[in-house]
VOSE-861244 format. One record per atom (N, C-alpha, C): residue number from 1; x, y, z; atom name; chain. Coordinates in nm, 4 decimals. Layout:
VOSE-861244
 num     east    north       up atome chaine
 NUM        X        Y        Z    CA      A
...
END
This chain:
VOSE-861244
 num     east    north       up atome chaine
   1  -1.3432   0.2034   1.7329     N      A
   1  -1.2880   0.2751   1.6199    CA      A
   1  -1.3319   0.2059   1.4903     C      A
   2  -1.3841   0.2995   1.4184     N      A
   2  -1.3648   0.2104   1.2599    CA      A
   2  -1.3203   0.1259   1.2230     C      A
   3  -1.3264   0.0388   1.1267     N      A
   3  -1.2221  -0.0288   1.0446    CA      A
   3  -1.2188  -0.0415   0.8554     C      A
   4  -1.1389  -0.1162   0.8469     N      A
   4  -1.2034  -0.1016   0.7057    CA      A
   4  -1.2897  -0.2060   0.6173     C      A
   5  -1.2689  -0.3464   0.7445     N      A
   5  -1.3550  -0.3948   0.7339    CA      A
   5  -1.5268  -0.3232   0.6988     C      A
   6  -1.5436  -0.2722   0.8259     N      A
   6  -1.6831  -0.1607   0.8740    CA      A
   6  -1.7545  -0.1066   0.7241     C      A
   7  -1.6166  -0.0189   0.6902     N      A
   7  -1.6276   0.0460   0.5231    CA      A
   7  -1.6390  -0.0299   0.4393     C      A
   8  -1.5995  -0.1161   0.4201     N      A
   8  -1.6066  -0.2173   0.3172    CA      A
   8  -1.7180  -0.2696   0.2795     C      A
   9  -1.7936  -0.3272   0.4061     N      A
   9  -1.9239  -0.3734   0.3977    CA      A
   9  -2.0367  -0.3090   0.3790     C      A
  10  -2.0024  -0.1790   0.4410     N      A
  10  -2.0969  -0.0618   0.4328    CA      A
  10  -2.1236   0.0126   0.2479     C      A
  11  -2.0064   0.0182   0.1924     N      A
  11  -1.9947   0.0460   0.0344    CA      A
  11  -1.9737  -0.0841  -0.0420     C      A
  12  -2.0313  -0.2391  -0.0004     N      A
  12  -2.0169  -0.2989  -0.0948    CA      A
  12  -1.9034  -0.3588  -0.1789     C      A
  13  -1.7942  -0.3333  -0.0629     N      A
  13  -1.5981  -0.3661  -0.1131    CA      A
  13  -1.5925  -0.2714  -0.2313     C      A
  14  -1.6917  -0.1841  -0.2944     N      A
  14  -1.6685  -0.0853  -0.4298    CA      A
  14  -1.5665   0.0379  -0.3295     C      A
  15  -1.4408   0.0378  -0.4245     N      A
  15  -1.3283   0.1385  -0.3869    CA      A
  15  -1.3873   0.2746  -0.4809     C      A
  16  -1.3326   0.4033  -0.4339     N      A
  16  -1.3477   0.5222  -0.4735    CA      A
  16  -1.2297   0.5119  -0.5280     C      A
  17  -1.2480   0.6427  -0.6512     N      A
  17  -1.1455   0.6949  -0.7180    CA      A
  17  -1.0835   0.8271  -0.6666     C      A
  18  -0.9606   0.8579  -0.6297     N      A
  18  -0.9238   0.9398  -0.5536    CA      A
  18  -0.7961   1.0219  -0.6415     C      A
  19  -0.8315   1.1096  -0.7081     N      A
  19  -0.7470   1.2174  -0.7945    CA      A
  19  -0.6514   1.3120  -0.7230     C      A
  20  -0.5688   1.3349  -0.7304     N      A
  20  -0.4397   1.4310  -0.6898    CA      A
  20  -0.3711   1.5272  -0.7886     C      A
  21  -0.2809   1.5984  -0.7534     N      A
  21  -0.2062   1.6820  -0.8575    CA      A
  21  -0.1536   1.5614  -0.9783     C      A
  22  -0.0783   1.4860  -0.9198     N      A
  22   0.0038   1.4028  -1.0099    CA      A
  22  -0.0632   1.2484  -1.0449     C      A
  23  -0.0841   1.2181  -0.9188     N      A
  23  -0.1732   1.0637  -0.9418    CA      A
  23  -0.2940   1.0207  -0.9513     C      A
  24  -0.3751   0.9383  -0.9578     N      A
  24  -0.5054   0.8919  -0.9336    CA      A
  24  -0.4983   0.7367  -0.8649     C      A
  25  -0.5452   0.7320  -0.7859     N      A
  25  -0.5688   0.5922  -0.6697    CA      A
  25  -0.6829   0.5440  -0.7145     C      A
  26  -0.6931   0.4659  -0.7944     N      A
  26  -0.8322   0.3912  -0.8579    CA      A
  26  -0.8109   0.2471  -0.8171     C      A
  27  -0.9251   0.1634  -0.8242     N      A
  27  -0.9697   0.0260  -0.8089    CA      A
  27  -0.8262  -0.0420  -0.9030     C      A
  28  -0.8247  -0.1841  -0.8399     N      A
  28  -0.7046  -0.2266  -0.9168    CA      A
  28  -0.7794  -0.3033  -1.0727     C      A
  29  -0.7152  -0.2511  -1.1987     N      A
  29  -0.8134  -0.2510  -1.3217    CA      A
  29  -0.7563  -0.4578  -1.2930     C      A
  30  -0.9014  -0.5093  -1.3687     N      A
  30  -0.9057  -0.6499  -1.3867    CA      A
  30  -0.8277  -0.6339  -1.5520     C      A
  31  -0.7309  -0.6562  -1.6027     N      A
  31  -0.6585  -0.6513  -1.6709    CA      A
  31  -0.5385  -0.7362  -1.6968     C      A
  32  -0.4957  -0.8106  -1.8097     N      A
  32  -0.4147  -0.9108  -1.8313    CA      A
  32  -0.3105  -0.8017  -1.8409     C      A
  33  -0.3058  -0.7054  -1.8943     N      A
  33  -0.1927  -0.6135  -1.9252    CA      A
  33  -0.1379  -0.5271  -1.7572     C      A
  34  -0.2401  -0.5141  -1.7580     N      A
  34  -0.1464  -0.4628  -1.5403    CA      A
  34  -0.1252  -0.5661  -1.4752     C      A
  35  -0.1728  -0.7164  -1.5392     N      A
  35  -0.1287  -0.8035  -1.4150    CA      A
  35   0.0504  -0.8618  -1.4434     C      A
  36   0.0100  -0.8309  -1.5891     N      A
  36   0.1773  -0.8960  -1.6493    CA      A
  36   0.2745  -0.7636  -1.5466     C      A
  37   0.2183  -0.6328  -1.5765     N      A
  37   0.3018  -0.5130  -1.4953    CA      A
  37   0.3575  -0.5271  -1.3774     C      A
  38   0.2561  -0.5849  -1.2970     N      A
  38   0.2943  -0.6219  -1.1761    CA      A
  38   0.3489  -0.7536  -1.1616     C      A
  39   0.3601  -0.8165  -1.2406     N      A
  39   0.4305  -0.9630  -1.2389    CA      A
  39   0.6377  -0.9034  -1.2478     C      A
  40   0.6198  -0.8028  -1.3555     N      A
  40   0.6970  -0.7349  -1.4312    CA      A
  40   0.8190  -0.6718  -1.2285     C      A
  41   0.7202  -0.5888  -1.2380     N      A
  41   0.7873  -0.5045  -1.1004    CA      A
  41   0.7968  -0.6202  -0.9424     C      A
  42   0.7004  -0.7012  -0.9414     N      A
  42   0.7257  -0.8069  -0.8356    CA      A
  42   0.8870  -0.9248  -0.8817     C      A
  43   0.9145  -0.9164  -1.0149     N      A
  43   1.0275  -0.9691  -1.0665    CA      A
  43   1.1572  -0.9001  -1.0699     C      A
  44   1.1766  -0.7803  -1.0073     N      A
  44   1.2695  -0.6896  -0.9743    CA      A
  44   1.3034  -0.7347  -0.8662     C      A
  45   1.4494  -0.7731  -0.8544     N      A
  45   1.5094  -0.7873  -0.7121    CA      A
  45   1.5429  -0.7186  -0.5773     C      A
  46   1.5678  -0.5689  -0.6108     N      A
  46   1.5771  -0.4692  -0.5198    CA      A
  46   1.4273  -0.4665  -0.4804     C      A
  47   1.2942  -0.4400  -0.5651     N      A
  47   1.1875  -0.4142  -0.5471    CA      A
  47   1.1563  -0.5509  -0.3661     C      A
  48   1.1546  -0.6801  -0.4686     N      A
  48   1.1867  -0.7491  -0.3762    CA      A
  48   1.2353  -0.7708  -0.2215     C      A
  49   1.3445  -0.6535  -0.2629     N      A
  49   1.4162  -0.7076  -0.1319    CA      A
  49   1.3450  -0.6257   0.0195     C      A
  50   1.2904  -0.4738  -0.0975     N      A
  50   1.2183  -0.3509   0.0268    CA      A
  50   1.1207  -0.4428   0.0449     C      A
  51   1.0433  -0.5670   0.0116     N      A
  51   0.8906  -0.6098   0.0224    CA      A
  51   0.9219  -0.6748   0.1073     C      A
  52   1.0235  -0.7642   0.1330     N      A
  52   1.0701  -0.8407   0.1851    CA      A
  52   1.0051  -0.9878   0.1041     C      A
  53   1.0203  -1.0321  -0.0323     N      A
  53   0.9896  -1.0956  -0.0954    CA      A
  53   1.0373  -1.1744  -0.1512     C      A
  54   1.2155  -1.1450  -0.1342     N      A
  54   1.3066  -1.1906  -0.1919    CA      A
  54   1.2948  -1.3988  -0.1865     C      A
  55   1.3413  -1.4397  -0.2828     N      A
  55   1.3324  -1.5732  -0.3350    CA      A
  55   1.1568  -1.5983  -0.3476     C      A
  56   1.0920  -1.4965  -0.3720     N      A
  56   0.9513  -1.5386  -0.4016    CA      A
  56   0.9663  -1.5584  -0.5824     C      A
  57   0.9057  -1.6198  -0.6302     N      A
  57   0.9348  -1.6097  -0.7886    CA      A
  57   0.7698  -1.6025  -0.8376     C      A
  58   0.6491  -1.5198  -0.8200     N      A
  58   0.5149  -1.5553  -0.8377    CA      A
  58   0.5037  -1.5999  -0.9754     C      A
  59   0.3984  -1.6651  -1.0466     N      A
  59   0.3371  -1.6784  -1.1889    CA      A
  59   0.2134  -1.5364  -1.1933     C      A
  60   0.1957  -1.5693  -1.3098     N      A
  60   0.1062  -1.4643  -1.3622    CA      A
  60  -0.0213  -1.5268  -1.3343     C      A
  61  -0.0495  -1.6118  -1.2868     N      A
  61  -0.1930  -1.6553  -1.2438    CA      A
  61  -0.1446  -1.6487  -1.1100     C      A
  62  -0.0680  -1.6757  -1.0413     N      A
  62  -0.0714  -1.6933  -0.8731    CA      A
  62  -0.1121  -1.4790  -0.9017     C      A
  63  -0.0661  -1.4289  -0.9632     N      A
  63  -0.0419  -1.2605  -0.8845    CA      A
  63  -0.2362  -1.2468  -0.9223     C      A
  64  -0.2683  -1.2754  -1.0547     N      A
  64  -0.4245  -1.2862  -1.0845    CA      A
  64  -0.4887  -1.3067  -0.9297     C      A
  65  -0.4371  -1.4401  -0.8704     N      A
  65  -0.5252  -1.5249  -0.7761    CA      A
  65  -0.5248  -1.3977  -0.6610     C      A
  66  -0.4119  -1.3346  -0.6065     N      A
  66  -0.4027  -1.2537  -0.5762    CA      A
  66  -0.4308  -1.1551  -0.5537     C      A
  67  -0.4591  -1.1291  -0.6327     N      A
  67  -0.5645  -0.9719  -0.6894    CA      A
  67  -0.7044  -0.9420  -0.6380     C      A
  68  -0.7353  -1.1231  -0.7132     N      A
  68  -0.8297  -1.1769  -0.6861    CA      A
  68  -0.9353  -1.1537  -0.5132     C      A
  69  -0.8258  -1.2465  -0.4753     N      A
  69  -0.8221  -1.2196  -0.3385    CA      A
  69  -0.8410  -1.1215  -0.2498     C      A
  70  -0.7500  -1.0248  -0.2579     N      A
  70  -0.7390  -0.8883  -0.2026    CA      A
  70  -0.8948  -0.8427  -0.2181     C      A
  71  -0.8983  -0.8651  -0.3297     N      A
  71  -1.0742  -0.7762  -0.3736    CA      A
  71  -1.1185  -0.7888  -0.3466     C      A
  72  -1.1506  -0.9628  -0.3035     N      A
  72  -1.3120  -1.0014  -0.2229    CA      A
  72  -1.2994  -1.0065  -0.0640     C      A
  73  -1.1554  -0.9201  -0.0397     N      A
  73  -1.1531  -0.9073   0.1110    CA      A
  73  -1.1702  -0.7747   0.2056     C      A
  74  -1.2661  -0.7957   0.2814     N      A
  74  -1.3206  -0.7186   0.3424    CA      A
  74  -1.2233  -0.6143   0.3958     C      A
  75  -1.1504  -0.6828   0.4429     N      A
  75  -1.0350  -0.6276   0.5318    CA      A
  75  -0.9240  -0.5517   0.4376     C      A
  76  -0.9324  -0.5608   0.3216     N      A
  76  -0.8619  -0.4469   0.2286    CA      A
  76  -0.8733  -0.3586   0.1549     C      A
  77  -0.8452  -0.2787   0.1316     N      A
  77  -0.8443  -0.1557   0.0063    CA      A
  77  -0.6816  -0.1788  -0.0896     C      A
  78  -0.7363  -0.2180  -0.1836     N      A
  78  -0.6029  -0.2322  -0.2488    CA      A
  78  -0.6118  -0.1247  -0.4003     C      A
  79  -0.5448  -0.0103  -0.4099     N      A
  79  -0.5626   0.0604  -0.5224    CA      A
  79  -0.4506   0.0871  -0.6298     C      A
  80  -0.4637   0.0882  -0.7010     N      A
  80  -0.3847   0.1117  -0.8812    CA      A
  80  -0.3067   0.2477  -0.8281     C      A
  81  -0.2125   0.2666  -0.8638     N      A
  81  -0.1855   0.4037  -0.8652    CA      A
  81  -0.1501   0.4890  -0.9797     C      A
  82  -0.2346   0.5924  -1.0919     N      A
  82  -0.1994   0.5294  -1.2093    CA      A
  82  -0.1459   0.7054  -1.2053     C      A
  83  -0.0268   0.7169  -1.3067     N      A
  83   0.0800   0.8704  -1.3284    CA      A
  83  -0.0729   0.9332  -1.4212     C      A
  84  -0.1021   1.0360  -1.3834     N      A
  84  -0.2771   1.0965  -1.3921    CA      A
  84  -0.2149   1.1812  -1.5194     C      A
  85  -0.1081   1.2265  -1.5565     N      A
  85  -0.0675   1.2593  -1.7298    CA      A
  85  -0.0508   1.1405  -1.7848     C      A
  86  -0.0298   1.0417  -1.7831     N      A
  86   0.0047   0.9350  -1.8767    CA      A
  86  -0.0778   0.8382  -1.8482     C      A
  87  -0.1962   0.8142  -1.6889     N      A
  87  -0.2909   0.7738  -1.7073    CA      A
  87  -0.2121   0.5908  -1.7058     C      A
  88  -0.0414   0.5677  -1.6930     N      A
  88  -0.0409   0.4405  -1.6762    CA      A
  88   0.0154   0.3842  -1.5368     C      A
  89  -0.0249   0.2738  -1.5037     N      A
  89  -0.0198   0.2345  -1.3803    CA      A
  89   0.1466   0.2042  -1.3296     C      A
  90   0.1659   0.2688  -1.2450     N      A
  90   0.3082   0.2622  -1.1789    CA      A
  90   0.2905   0.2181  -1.0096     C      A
  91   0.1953   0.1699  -0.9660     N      A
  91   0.2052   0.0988  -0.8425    CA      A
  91   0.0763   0.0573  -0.7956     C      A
  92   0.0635   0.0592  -0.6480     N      A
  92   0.0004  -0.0028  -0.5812    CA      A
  92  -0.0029   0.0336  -0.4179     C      A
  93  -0.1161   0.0713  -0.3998     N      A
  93  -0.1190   0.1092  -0.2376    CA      A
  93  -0.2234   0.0481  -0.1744     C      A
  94  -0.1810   0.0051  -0.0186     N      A
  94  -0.2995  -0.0869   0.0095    CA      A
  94  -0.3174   0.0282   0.1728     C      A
  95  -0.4529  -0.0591   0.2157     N      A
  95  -0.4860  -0.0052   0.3543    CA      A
  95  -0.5380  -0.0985   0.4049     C      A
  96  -0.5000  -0.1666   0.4835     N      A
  96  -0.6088  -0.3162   0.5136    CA      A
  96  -0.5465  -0.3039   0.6791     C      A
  97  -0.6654  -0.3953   0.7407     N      A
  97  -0.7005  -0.4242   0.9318    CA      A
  97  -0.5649  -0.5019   0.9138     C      A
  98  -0.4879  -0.4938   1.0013     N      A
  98  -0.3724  -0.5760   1.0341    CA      A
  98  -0.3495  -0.6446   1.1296     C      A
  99  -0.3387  -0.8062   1.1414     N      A
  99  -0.3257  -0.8308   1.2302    CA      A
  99  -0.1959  -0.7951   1.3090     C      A
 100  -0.0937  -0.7563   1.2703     N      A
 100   0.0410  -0.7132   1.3028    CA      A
 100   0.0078  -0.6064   1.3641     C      A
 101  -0.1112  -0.5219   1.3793     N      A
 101  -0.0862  -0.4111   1.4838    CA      A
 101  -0.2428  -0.4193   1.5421     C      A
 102  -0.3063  -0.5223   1.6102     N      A
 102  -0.4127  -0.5842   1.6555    CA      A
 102  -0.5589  -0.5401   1.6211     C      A
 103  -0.5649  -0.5953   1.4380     N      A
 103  -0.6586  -0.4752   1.3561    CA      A
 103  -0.6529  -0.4018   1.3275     C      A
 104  -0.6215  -0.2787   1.3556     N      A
 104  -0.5745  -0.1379   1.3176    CA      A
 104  -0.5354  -0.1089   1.1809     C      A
 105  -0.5589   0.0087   1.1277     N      A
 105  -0.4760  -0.0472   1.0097    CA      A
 105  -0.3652  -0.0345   0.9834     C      A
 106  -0.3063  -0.0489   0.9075     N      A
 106  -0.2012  -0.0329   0.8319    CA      A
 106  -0.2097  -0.0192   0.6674     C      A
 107  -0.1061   0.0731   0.6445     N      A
 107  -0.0851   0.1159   0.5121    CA      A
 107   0.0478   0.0008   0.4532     C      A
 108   0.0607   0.0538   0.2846     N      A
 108   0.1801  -0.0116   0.2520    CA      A
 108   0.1668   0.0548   0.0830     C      A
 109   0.3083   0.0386   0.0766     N      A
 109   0.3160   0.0743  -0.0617    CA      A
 109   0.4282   0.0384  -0.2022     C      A
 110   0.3682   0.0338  -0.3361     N      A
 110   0.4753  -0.0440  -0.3907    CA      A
 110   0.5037   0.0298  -0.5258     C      A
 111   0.5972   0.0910  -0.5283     N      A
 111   0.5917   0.1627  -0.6780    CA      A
 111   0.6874   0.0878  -0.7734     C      A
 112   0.7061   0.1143  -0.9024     N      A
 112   0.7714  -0.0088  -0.9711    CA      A
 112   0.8796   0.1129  -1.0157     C      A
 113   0.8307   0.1354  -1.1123     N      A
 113   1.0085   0.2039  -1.1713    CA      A
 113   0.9987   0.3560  -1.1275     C      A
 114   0.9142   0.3715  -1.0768     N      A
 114   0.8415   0.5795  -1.0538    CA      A
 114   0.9027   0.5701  -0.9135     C      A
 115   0.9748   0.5542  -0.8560     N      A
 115   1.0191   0.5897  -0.6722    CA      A
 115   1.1195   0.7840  -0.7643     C      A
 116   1.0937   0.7833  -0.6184     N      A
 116   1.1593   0.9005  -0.6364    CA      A
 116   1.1132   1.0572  -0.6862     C      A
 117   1.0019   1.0446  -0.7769     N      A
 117   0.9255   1.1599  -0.8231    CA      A
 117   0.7934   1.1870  -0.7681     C      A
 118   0.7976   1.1623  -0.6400     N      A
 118   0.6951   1.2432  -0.5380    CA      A
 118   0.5551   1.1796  -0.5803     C      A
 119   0.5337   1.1146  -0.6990     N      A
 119   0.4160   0.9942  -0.6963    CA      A
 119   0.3853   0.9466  -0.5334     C      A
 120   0.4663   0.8355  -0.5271     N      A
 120   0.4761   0.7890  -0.3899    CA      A
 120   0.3702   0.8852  -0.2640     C      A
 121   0.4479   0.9715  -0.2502     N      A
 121   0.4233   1.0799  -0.1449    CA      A
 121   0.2787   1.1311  -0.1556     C      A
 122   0.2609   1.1673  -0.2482     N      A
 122   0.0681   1.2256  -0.3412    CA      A
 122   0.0042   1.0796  -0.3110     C      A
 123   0.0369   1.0084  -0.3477     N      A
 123  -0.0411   0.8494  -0.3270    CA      A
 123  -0.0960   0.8284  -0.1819     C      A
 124   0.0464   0.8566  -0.1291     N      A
 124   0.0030   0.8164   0.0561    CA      A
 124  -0.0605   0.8936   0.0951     C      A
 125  -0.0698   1.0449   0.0857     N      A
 125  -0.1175   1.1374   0.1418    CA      A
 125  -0.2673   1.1109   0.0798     C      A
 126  -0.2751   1.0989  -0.0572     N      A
 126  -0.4443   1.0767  -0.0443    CA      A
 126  -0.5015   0.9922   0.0206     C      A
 127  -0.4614   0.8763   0.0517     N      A
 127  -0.5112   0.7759   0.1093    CA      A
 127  -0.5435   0.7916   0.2732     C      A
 128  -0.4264   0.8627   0.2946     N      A
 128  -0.4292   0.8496   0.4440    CA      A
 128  -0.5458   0.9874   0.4647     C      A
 129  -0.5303   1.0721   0.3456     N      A
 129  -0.6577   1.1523   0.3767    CA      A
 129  -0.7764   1.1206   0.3819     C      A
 130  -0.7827   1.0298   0.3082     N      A
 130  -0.9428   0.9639   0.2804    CA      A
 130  -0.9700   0.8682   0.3748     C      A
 131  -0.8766   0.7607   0.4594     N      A
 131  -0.8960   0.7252   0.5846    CA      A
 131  -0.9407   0.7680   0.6934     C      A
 132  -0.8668   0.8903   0.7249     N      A
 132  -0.8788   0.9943   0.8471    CA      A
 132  -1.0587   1.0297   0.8043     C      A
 133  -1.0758   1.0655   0.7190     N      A
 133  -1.2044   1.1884   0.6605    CA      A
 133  -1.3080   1.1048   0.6254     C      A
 134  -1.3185   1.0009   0.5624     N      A
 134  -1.4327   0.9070   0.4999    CA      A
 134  -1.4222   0.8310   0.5785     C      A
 135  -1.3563   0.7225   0.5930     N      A
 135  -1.3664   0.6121   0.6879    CA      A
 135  -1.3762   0.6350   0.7974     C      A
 136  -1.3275   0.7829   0.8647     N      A
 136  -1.3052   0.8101   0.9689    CA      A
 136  -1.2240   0.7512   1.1274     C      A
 137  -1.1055   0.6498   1.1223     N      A
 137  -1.0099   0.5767   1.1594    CA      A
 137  -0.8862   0.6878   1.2217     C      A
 138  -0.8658   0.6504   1.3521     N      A
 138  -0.8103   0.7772   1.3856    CA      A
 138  -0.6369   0.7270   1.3708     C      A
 139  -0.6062   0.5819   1.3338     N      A
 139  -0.4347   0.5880   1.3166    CA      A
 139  -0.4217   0.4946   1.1940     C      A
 140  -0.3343   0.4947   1.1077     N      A
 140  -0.2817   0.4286   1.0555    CA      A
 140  -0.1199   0.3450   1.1236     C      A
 141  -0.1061   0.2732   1.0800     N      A
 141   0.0135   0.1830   1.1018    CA      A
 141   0.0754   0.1117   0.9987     C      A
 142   0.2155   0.1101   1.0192     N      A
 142   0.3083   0.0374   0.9211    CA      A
 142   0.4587  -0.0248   1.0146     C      A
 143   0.4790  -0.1404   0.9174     N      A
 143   0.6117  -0.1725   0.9235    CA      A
 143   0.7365  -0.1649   0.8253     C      A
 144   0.8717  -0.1417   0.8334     N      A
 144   0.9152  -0.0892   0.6897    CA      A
 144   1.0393  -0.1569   0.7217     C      A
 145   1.1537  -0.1966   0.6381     N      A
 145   1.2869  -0.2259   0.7037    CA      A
 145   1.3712  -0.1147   0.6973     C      A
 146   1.4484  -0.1120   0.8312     N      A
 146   1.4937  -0.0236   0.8527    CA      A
 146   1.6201   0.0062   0.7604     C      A
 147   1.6681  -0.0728   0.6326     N      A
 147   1.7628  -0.0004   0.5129    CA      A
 147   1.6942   0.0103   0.4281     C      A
 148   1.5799   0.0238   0.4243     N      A
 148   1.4783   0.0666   0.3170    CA      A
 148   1.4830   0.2173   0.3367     C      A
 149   1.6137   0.3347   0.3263     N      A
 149   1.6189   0.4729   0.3786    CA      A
 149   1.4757   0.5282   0.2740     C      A
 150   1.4494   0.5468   0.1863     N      A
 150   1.3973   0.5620   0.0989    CA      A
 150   1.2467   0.5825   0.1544     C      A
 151   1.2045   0.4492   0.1922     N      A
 151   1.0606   0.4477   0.2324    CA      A
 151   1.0748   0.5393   0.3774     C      A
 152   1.1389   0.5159   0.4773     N      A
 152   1.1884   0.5406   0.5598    CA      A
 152   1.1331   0.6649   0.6018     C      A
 153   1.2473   0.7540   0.4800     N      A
 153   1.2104   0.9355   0.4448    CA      A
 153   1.0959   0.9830   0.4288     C      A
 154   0.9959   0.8572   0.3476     N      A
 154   0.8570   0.9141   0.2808    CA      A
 154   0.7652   0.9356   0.3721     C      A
 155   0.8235   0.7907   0.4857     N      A
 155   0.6858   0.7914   0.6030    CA      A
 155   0.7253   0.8742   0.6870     C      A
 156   0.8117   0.9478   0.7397     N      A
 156   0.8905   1.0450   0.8297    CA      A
 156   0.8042   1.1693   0.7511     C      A
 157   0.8585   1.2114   0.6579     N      A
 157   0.7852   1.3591   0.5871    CA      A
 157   0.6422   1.3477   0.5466     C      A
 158   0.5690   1.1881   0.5690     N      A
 158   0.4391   1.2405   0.5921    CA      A
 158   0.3602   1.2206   0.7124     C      A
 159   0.4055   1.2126   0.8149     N      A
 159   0.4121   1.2441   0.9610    CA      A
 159   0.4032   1.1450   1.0494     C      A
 160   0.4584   1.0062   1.0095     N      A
 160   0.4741   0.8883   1.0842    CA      A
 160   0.5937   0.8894   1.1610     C      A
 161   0.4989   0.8535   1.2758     N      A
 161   0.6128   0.8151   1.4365    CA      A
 161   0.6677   0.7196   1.4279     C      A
 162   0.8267   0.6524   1.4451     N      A
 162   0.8750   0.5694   1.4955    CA      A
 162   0.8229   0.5226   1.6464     C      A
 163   0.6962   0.4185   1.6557     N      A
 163   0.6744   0.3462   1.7832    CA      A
 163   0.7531   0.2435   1.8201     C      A
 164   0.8386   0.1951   1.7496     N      A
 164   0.9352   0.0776   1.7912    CA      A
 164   0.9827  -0.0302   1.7262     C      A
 165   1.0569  -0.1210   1.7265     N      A
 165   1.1425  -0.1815   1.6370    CA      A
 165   1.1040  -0.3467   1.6522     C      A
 166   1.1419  -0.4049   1.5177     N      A
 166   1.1431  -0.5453   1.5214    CA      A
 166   1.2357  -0.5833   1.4704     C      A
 167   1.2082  -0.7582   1.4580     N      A
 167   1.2527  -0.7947   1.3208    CA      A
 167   1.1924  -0.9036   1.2770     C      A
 168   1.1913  -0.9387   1.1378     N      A
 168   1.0666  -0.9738   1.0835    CA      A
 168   1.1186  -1.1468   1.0867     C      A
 169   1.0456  -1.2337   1.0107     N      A
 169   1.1134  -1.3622   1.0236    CA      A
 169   1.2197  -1.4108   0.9703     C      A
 170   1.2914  -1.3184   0.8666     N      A
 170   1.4475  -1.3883   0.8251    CA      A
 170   1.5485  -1.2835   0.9028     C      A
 171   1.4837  -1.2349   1.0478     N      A
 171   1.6084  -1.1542   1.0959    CA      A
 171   1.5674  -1.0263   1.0704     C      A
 172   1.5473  -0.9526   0.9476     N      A
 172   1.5893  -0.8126   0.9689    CA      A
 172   1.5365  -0.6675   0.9945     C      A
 173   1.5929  -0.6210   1.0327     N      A
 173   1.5580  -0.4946   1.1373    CA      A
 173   1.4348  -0.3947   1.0914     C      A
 174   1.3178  -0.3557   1.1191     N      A
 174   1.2309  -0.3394   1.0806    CA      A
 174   1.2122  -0.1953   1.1916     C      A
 175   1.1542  -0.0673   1.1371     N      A
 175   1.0833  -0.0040   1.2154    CA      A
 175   0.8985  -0.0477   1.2102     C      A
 176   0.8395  -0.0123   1.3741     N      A
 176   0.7280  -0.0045   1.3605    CA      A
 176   0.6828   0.1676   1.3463     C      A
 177   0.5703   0.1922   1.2700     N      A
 177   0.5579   0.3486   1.2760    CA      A
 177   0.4063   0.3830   1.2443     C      A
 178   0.3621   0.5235   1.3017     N      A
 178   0.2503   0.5415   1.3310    CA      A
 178   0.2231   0.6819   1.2836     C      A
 179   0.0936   0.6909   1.2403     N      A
 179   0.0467   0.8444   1.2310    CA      A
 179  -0.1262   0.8469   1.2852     C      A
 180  -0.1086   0.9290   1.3522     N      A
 180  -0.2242   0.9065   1.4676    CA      A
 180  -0.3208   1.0746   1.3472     C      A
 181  -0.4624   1.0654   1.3334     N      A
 181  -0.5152   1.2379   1.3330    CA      A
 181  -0.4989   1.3050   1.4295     C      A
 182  -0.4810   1.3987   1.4002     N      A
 182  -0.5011   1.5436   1.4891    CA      A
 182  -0.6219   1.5724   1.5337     C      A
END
């Protein structure tokens, strides 16, 4: 099966720009002003707590280093998610080989103050479209905590299976979940 390693190397780690009704999934901009953003929304405690991040406190150069990172790695797609009327960045969606589901990938997602207005939902769905169709990868995979109802709902209504349950290393209850192509 594919990976995204495979893609990665094959396009040069250069991410596509991927337009929707509401959002656009672009490259994450090298920018002092989106990195403070995301310093901004990683400093939210609830945000935190769905990441499972809680007592992390990052600097604005560790999230840089970060960024950094992600980019020159093969094994990820990490994209901006920016509100496509206002054109400003309200999250972050990744797709990277996981070792948590033995390579395969997995998705994930992080919106900062925009949950709730179907952003989210347009975000995943492009992605997971452009997985299935370009990369050509026949499942995605995720892990989510299971009082995270919220995320929960999003991956349920965009057609992820509950395959089975964990819990992560401070204890808590986690679904595993899957969306296979048709």
């Amino acid at each position: 099966m594919p990976t995204i390693e495979q893609y990665n190397r094959k396009h040069n780690n250069q991410l596509p720009e991927i337009k929707g009704k509401k959002v656009i999934i672009t490259p994450i901009p090298k920018s002092e002003e989106f990195y403070k953003l995301y310093h901004k929304w990683l400093s939210n405690e609830k945000l935190k707590l769905h990441l499972g991040e809680e007592g992390m406190n990052y600097t604005l150069k560790e999230i840089m280093e970060m960024h950094d990172e992600w980019k020159n790695d093969f094994k990820n797609m990490t994209f901006c998610i920016l509100n496509k009327e206002t054109k400003e960045p309200i999250g972050d969606i990744n797709l990277f080989d996981s070792e948590d589901f033995q390579n395969l990938p997995e998705i994930s997602i992080m919106l900062g103050e925009h949950s709730g207005k179907g952003f989210g939902t347009e975000a995943s769905q492009l992605l997971i479209n452009f997985a299935f169709k370009k990369i050509k990868i026949k499942e995605i995979n995720l892990n989510v905590y299971k009082d995270n109802l919220a995320a929960v709902g999003l991956y349920k209504k965009l057609g992820f299976k509950i395959i089975g349950e964990s819990k992560d290393e401070d204890n808590r209850e986690e679904y595993l979940m899957k969306i296979t192509k048709d």
